[in-house]
C-alpha positions as CSV (number, residue, x, y, z in Angstrom):
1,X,-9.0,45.8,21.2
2,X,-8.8,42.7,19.8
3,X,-11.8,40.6,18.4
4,X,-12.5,37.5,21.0
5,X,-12.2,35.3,18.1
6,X,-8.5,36.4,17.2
7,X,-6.2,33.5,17.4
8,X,-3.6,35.3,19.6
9,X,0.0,33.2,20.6
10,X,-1.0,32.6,23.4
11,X,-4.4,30.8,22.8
12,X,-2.0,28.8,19.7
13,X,-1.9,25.3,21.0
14,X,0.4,22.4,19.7
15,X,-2.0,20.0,17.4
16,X,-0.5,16.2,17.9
17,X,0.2,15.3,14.5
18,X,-1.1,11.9,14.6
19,X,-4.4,13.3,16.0
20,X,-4.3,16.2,12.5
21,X,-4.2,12.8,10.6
22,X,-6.5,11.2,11.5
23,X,-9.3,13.8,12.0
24,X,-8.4,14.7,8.1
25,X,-8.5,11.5,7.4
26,X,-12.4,12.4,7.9
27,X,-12.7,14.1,4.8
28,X,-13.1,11.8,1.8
29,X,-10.7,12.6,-1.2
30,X,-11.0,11.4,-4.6
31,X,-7.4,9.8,-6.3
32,X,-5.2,10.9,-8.3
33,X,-2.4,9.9,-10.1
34,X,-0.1,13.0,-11.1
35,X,1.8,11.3,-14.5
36,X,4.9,13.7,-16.6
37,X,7.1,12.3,-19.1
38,X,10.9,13.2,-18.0
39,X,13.2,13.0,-21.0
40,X,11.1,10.0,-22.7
41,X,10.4,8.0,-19.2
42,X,7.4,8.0,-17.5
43,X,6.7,9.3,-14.5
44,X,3.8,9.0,-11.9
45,X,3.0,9.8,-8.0
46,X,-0.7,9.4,-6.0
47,X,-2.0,12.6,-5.1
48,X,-5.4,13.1,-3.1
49,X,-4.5,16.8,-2.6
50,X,-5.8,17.0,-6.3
51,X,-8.5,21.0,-6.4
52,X,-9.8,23.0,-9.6
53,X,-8.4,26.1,-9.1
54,X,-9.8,28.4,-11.1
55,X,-12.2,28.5,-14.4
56,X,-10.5,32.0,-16.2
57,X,-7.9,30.7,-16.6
58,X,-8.2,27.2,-16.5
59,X,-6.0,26.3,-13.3
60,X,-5.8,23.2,-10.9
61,X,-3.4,22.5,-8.2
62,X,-2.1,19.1,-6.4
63,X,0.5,19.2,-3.3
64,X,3.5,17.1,-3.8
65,X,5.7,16.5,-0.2
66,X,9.1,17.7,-0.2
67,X,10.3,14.3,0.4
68,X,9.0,13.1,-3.5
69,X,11.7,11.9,-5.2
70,X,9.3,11.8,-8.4
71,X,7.9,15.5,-8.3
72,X,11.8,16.7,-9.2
73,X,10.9,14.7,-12.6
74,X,7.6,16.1,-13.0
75,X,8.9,19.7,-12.3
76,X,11.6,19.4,-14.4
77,X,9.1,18.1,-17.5
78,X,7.3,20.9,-17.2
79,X,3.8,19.7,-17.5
80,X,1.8,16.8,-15.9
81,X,-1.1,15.1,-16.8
82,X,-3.8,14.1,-13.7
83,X,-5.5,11.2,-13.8
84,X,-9.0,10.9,-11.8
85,X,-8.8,7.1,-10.7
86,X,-12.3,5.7,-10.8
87,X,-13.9,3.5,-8.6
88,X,-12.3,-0.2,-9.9
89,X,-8.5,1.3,-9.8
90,X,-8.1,0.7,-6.4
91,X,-4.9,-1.7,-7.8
92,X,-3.7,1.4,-9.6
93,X,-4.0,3.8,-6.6
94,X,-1.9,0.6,-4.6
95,X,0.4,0.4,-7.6
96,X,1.7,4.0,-7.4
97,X,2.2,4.0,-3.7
98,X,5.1,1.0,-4.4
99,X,9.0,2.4,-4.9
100,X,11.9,1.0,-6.8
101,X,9.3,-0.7,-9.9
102,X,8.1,0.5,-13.7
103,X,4.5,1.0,-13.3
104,X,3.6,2.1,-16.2
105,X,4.8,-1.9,-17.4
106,X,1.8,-2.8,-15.2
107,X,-0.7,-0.4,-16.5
108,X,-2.2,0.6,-20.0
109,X,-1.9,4.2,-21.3
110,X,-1.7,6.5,-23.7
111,X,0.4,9.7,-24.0
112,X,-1.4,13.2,-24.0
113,X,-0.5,15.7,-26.2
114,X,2.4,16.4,-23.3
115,X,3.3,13.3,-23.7
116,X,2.4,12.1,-19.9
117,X,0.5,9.2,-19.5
118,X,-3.7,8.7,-19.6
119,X,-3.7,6.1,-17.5
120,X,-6.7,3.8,-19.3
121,X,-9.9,3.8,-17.7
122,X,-9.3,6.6,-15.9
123,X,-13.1,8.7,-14.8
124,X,-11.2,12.1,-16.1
125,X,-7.7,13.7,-17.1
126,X,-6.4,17.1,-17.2
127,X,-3.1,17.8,-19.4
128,X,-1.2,20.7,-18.0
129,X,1.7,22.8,-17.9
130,X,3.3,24.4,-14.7
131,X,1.9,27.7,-13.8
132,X,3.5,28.2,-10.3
133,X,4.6,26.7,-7.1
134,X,4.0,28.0,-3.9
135,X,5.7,26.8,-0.6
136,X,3.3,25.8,2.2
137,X,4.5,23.8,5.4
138,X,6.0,20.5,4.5
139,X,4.2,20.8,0.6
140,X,5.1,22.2,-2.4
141,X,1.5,23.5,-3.8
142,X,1.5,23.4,-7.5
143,X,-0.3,25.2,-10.1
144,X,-1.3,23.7,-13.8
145,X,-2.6,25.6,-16.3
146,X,-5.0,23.3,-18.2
147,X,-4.7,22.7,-21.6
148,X,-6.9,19.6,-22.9
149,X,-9.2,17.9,-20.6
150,X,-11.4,14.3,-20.5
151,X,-14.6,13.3,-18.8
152,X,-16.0,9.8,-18.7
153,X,-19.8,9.3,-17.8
154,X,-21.2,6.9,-16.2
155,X,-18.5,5.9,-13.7
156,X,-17.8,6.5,-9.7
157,X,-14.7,8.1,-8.8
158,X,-12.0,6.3,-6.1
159,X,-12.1,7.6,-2.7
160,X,-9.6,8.2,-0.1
161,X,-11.5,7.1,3.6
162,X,-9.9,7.0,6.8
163,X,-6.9,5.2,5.4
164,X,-7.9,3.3,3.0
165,X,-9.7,3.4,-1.0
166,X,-13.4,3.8,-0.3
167,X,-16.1,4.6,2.0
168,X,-17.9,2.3,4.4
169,X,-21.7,2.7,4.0
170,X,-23.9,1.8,6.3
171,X,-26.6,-0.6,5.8
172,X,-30.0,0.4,5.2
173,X,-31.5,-1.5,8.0
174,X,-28.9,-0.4,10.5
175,X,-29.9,3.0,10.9
C-alpha cells in the first residue's frame, strides 16, 4: 500500500514554467560572480545558484546552464574563484550578465593563487578547484573543493529579488 503522500504518475502534474519562475523568484539569493582564468584570459559568469557544500572537506557548488558558453572555459581551467558581490556591486552583477565585451577592463581585480580573478570589493571569495559535476535537468551542478578563502566584515551582501538586485522593504509605518 502506498503512503497517501507518495507522489504517484498519476497525481505528477505539468508545473507552467513561467509560474516555477516566478514563485522561485520568491526566494532571495545572494550574487555571485563565478571568475577562472582560461589559458591567461579571464573569465567570469553570474551565478545565484552559489551553496556551501560541505565543511570536511571543504566543498561548495554553483549551477552553470548548459547553454554557458563561459562555463566550457571555466571547466576547462580547472578551478574557479567565486566572488560574493556585496551590496554596492549591483553594476558588477549588471556587468556580467552583458555578452560579446572584456569585463574584467571595467572592473578591478586581483588574481588568486589560481589565478582567477578577486573581483575588488567583493563581501567574500572562495578559490577552488573542480571536484565533480553532476547533471541535473537543464544544469550542470558543480562541485569546488576549497582551497583559500576571504571574508570582509562590515558589509551587506547583493540580493537576487523577484527579478531584480535587492529586496523591497517595507516601511515602518506601513505595517
Amino acid at each position: 500500500m502506498a503512503d497517501e503522500h507518495e507522489a504517484t504518475p498519476e497525481s505528477d502534474v505539468a508545473v507552467d514554467e513561467l509560474t516555477y519562475r516566478d514563485v522561485l523568484g520568491n526566494f532571495a539569493t545572494g550574487v555571485t560572480i563565478i571568475t577562472a582564468n582560461d589559458n591567461g584570459e579571464q573569465v567570469g559568469m553570474s551565478a545565484n545558484s552559489f551553496t556551501s557544500v560541505s565543511l570536511d572537506p571543504p566543498l561548495v557548488a554553483f549551477c552553470a546552464a548548459h547553454t554557458s558558453t563561459t562555463y566550457p572555459r571555466i571547466q576547462r581551467a580547472g578551478h574557479f574563484c567565486v566572488n560574493v558581490l556585496a551590496e554596492e556591486q549591483a553594476d558588477i552583477g549588471r556587468l556580467f550578465s552583458v555578452r560579446g565585451i572584456d569585463r574584467f577592463a571595467e572592473i578591478s581585480w586581483r588574481p588568486s593563487n589560481t589565478g582567477a580573478a578577486i573581483i575588488e570589493g567583493a563581501l567574500a571569495w572562495l578559490d577552488c578547484t573542480i571536484e565533480a559535476e553532476h547533471l541535473a535537468g537543464d544544469h550542470l551542478v558543480v562541485i569546488g573543493r576549497v582551497h583559500a578563502c576571504e571574508a570582509f566584515a562590515m558589509r551587506r551582501p547583493l540580493l537576487f529579488f523577484r527579478g531584480a538586485f535587492g529586496v523591497e522593504r517595507p516601511e515602518d509605518d506601513e505595517e
